[in-house]
mmCIF file of the N, C-alpha and C atoms, coordinates in Angstrom:
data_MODEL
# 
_entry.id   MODEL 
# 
loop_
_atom_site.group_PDB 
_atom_site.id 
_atom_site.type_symbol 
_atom_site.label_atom_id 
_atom_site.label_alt_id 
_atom_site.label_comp_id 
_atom_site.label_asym_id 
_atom_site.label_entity_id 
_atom_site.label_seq_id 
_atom_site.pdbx_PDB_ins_code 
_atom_site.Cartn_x 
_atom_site.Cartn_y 
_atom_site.Cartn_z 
_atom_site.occupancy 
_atom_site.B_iso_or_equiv 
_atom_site.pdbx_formal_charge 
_atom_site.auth_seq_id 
_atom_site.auth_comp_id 
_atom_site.auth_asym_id 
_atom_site.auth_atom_id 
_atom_site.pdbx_PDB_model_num 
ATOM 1   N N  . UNK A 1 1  ? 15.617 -25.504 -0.488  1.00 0.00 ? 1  UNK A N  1 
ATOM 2   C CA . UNK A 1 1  ? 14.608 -25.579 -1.485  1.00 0.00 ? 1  UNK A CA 1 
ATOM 3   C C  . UNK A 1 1  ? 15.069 -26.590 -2.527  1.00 0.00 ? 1  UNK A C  1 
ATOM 4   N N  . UNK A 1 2  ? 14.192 -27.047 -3.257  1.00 0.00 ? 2  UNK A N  1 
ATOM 5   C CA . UNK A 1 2  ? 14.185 -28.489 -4.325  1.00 0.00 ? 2  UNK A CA 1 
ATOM 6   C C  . UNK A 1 2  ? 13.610 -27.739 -5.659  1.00 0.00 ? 2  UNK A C  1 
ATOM 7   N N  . UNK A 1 3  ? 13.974 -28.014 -6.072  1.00 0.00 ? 3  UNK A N  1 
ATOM 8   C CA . UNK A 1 3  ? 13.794 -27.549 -7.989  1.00 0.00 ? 3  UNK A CA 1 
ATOM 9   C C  . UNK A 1 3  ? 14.621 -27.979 -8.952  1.00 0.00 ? 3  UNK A C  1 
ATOM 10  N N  . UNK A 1 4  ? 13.858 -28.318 -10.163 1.00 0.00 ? 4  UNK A N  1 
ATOM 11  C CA . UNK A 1 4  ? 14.516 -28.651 -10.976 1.00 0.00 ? 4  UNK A CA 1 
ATOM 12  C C  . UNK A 1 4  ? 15.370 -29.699 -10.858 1.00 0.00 ? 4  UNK A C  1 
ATOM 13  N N  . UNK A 1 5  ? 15.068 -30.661 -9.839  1.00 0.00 ? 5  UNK A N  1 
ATOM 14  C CA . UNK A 1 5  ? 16.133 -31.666 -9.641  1.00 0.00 ? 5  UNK A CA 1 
ATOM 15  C C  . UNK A 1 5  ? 17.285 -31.174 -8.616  1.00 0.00 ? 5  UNK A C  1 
ATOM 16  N N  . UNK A 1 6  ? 17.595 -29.876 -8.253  1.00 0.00 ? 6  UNK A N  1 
ATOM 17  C CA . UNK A 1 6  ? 18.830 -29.856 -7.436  1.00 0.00 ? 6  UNK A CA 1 
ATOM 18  C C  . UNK A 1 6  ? 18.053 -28.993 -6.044  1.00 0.00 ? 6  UNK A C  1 
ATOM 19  N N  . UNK A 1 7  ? 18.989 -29.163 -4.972  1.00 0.00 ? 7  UNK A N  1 
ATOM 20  C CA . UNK A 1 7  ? 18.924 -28.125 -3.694  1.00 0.00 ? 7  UNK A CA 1 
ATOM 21  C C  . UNK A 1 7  ? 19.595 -27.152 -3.581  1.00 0.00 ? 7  UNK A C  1 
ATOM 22  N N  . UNK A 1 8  ? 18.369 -25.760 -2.990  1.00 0.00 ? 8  UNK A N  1 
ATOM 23  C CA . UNK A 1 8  ? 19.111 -24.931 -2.949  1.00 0.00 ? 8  UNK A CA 1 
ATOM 24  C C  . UNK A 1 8  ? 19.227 -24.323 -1.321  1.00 0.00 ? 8  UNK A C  1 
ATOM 25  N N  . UNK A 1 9  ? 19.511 -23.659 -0.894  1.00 0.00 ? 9  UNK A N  1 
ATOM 26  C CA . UNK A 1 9  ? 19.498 -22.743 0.436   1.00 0.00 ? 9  UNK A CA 1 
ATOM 27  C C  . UNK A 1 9  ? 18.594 -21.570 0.092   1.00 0.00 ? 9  UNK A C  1 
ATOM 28  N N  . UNK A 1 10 ? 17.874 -21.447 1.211   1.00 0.00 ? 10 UNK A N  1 
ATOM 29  C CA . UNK A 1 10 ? 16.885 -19.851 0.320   1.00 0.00 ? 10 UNK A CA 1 
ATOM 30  C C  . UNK A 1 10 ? 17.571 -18.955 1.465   1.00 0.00 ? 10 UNK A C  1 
ATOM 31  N N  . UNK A 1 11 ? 18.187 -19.346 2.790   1.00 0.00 ? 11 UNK A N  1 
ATOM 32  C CA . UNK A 1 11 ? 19.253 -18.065 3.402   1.00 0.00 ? 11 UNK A CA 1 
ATOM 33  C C  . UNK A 1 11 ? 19.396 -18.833 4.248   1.00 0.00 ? 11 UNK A C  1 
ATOM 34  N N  . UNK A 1 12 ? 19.785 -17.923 5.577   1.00 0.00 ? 12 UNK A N  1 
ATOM 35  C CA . UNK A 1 12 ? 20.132 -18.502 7.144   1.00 0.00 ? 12 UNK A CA 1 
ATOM 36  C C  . UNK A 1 12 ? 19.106 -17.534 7.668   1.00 0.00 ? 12 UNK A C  1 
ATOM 37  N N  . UNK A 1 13 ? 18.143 -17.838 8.550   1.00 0.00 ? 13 UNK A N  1 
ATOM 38  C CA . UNK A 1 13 ? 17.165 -17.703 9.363   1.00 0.00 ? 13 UNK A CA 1 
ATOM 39  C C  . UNK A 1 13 ? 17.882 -17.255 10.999  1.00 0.00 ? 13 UNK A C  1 
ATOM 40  N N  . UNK A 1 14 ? 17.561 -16.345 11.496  1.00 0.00 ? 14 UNK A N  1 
ATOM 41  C CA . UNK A 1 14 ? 17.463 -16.073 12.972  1.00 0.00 ? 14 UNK A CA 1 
ATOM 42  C C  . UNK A 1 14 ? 16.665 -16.294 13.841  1.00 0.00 ? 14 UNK A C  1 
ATOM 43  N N  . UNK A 1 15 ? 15.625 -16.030 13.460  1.00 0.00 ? 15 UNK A N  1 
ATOM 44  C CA . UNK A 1 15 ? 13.912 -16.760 14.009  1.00 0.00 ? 15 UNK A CA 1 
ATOM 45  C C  . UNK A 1 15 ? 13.101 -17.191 12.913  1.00 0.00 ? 15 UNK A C  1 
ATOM 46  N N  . UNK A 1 16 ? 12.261 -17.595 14.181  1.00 0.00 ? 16 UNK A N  1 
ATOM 47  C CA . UNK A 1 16 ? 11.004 -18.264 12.800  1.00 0.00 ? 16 UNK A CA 1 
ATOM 48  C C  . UNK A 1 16 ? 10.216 -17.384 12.080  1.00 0.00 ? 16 UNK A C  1 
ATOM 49  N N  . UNK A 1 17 ? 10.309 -15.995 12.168  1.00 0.00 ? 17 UNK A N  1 
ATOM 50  C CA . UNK A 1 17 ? 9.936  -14.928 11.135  1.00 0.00 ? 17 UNK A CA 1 
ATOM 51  C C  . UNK A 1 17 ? 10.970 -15.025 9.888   1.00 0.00 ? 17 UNK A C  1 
ATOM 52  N N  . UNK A 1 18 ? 11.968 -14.792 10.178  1.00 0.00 ? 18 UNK A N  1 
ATOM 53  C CA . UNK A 1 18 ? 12.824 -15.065 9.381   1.00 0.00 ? 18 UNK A CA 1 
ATOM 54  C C  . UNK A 1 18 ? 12.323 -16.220 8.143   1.00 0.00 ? 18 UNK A C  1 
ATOM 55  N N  . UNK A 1 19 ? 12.205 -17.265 8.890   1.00 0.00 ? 19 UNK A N  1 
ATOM 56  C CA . UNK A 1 19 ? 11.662 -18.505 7.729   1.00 0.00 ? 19 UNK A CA 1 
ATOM 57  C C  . UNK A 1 19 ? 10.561 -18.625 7.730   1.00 0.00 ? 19 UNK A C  1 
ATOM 58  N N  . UNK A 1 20 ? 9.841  -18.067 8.077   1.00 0.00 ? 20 UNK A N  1 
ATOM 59  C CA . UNK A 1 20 ? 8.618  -17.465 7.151   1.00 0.00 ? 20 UNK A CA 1 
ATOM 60  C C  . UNK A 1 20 ? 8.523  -17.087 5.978   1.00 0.00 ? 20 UNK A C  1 
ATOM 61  N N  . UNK A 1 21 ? 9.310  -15.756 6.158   1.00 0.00 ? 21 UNK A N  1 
ATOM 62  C CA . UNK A 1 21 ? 9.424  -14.613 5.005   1.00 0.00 ? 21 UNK A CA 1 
ATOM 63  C C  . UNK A 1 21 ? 10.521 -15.819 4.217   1.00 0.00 ? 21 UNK A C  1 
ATOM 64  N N  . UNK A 1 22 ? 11.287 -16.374 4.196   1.00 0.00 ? 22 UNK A N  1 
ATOM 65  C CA . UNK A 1 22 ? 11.967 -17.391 3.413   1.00 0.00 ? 22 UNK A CA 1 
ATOM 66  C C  . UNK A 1 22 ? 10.620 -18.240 2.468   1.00 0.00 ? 22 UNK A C  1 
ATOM 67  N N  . UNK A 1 23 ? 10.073 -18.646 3.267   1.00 0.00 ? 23 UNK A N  1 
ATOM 68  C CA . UNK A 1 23 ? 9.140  -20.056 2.684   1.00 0.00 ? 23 UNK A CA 1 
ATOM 69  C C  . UNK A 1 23 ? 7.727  -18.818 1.637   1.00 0.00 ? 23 UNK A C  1 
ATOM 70  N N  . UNK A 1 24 ? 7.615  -17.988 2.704   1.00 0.00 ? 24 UNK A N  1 
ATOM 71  C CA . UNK A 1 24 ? 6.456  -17.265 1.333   1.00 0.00 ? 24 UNK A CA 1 
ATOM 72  C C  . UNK A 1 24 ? 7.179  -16.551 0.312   1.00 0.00 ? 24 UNK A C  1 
ATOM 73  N N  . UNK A 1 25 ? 8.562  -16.252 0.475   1.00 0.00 ? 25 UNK A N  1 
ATOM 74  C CA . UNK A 1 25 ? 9.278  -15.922 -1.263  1.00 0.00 ? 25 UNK A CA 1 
ATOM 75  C C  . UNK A 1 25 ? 9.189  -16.958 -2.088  1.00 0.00 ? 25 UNK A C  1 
ATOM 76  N N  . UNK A 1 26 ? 9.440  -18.285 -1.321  1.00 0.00 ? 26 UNK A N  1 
ATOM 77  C CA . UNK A 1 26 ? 9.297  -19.718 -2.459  1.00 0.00 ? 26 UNK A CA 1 
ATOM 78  C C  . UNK A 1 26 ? 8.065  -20.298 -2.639  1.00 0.00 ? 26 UNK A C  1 
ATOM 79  N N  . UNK A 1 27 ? 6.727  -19.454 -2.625  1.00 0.00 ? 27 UNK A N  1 
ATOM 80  C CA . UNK A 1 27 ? 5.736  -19.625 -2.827  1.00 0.00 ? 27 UNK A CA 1 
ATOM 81  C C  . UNK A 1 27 ? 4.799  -20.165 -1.924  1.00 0.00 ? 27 UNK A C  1 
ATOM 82  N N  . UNK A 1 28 ? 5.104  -20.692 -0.483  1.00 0.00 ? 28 UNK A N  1 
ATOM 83  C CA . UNK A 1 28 ? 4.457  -21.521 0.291   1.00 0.00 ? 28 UNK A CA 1 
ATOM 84  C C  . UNK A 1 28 ? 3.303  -20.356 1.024   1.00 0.00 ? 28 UNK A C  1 
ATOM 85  N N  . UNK A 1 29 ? 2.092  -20.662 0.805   1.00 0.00 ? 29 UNK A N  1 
ATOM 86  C CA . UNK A 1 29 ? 0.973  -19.811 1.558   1.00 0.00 ? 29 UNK A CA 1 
ATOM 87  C C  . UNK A 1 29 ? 0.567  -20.093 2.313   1.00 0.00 ? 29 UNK A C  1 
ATOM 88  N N  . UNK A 1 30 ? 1.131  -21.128 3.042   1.00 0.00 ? 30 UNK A N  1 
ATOM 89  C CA . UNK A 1 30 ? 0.621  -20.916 4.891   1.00 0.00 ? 30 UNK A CA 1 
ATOM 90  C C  . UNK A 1 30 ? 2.002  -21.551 5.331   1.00 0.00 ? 30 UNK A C  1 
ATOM 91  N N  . UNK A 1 31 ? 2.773  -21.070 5.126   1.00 0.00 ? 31 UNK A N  1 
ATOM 92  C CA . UNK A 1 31 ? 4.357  -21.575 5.889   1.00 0.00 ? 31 UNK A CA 1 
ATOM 93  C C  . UNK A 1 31 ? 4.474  -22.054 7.268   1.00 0.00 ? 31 UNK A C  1 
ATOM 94  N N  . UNK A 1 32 ? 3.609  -21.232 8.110   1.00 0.00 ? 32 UNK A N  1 
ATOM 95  C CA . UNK A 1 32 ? 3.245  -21.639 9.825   1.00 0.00 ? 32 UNK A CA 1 
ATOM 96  C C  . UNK A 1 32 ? 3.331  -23.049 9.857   1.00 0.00 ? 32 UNK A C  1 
ATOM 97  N N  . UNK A 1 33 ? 2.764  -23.615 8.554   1.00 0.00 ? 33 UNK A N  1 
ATOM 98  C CA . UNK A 1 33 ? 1.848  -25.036 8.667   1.00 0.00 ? 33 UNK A CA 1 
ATOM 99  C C  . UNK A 1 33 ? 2.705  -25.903 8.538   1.00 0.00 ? 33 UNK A C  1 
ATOM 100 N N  . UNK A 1 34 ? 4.184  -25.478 7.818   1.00 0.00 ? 34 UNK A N  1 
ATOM 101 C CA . UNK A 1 34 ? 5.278  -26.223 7.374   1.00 0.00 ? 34 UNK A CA 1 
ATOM 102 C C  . UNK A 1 34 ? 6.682  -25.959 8.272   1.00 0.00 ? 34 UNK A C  1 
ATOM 103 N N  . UNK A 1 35 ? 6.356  -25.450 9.587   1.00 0.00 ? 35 UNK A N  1 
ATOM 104 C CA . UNK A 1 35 ? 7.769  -25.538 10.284  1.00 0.00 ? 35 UNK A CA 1 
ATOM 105 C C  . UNK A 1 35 ? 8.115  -26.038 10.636  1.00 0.00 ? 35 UNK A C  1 
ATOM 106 N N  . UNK A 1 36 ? 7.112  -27.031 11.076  1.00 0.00 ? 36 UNK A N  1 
ATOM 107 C CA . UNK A 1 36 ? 7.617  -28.682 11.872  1.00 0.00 ? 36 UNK A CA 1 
ATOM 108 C C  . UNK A 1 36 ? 7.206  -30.063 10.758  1.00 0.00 ? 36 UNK A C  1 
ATOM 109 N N  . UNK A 1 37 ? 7.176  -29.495 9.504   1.00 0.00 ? 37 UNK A N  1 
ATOM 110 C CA . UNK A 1 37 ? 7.585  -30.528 8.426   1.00 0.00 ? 37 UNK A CA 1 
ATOM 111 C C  . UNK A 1 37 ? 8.778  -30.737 7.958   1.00 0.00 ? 37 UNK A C  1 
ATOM 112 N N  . UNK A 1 38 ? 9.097  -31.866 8.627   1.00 0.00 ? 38 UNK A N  1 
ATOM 113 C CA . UNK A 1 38 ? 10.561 -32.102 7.547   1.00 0.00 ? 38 UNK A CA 1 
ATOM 114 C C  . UNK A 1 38 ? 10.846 -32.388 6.486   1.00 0.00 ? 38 UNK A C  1 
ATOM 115 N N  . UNK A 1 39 ? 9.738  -32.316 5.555   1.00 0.00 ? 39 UNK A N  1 
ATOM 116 C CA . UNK A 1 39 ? 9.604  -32.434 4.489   1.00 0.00 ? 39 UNK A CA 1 
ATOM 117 C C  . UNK A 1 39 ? 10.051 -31.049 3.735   1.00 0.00 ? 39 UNK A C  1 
ATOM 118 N N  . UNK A 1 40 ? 9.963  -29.816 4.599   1.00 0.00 ? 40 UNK A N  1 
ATOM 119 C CA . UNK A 1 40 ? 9.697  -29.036 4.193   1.00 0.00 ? 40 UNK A CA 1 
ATOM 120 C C  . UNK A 1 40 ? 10.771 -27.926 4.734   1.00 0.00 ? 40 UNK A C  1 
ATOM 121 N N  . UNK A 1 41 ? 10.851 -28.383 5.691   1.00 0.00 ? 41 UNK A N  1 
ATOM 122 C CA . UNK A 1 41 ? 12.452 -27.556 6.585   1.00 0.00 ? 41 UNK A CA 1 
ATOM 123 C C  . UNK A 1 41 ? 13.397 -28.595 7.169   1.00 0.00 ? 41 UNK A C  1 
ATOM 124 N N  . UNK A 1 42 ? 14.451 -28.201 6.957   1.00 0.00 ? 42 UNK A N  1 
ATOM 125 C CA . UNK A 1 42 ? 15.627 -29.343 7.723   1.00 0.00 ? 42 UNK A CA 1 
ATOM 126 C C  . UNK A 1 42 ? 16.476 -28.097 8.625   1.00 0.00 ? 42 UNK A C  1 
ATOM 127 N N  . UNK A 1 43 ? 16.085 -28.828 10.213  1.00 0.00 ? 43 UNK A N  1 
ATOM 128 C CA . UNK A 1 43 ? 16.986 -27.919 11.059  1.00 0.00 ? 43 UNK A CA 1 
ATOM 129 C C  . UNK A 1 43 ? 18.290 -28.455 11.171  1.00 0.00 ? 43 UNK A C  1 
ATOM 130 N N  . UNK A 1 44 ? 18.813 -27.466 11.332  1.00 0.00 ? 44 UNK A N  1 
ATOM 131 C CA . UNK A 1 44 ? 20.447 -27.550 11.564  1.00 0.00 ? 44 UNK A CA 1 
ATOM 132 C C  . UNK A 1 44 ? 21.305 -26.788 12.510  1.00 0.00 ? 44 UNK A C  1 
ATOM 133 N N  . UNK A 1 45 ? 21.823 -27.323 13.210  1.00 0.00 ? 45 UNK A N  1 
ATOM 134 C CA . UNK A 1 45 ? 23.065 -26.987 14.285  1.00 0.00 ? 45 UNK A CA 1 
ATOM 135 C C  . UNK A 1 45 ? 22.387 -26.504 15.443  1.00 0.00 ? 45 UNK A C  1 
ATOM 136 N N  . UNK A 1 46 ? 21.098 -27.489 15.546  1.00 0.00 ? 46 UNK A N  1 
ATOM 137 C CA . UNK A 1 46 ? 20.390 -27.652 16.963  1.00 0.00 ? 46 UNK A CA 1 
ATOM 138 C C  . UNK A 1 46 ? 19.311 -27.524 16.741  1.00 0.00 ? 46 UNK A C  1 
ATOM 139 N N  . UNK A 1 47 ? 18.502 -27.721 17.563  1.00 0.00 ? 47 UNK A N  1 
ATOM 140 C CA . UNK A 1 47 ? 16.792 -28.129 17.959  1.00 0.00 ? 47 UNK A CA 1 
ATOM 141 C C  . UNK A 1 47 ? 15.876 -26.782 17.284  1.00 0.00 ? 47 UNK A C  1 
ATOM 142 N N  . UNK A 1 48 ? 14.663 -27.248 16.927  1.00 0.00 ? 48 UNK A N  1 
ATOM 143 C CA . UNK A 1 48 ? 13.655 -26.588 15.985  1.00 0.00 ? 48 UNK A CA 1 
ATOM 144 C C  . UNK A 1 48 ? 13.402 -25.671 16.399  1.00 0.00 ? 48 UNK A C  1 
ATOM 145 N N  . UNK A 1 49 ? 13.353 -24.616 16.078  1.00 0.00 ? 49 UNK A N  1 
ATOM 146 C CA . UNK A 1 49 ? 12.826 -23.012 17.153  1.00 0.00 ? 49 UNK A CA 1 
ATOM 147 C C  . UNK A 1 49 ? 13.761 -22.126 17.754  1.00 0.00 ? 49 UNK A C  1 
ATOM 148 N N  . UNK A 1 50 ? 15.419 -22.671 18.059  1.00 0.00 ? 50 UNK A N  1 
ATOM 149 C CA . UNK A 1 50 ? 16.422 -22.270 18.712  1.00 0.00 ? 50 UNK A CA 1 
ATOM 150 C C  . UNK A 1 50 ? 16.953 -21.907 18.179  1.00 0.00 ? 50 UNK A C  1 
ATOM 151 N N  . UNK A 1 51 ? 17.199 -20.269 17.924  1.00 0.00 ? 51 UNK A N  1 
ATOM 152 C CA . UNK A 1 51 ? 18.730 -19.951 17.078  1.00 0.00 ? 51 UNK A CA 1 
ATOM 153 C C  . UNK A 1 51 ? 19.512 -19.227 17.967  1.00 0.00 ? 51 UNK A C  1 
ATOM 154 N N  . UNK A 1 52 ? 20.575 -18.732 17.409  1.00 0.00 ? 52 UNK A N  1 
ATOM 155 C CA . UNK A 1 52 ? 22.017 -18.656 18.547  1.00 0.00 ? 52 UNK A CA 1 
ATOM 156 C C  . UNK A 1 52 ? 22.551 -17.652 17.103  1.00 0.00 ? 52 UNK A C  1 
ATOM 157 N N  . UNK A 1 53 ? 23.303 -16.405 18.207  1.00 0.00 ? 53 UNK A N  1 
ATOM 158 C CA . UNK A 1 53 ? 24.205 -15.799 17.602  1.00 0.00 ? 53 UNK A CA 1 
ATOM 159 C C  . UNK A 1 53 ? 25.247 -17.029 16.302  1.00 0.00 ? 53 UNK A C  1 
ATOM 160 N N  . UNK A 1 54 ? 25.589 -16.189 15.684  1.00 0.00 ? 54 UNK A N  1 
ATOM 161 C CA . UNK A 1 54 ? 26.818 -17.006 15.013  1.00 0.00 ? 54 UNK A CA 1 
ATOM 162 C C  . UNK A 1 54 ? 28.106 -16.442 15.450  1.00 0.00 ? 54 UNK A C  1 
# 
């Protein structure tokens, strides 16, 4: 997340429910619409949709 000039992390996600419920705590009301915006999500430690035990 972006505010105020700095970035923050809003958590670590397991699925895309997960960052859902992430993106509508930071106000976003149709989040669905923003999972494949990179404007709006930056994936990390592999491909969009895929999560993996840690």
């Amino acid at each position: 997340m972006h505010r105020h000039g700095q970035d923050g992390i809003l958590g670590t996600a397991y699925s895309d429910h997960d960052l859902v419920v992430f993106l509508e705590g930071a106000g976003i009301t149709e989040p669905d619409a923003v999972l494949d915006d990179p404007r709006w999500v930056e994936w990390r430690d592999g491909p969009a949709h895929q999560f993996s035990a840690a």
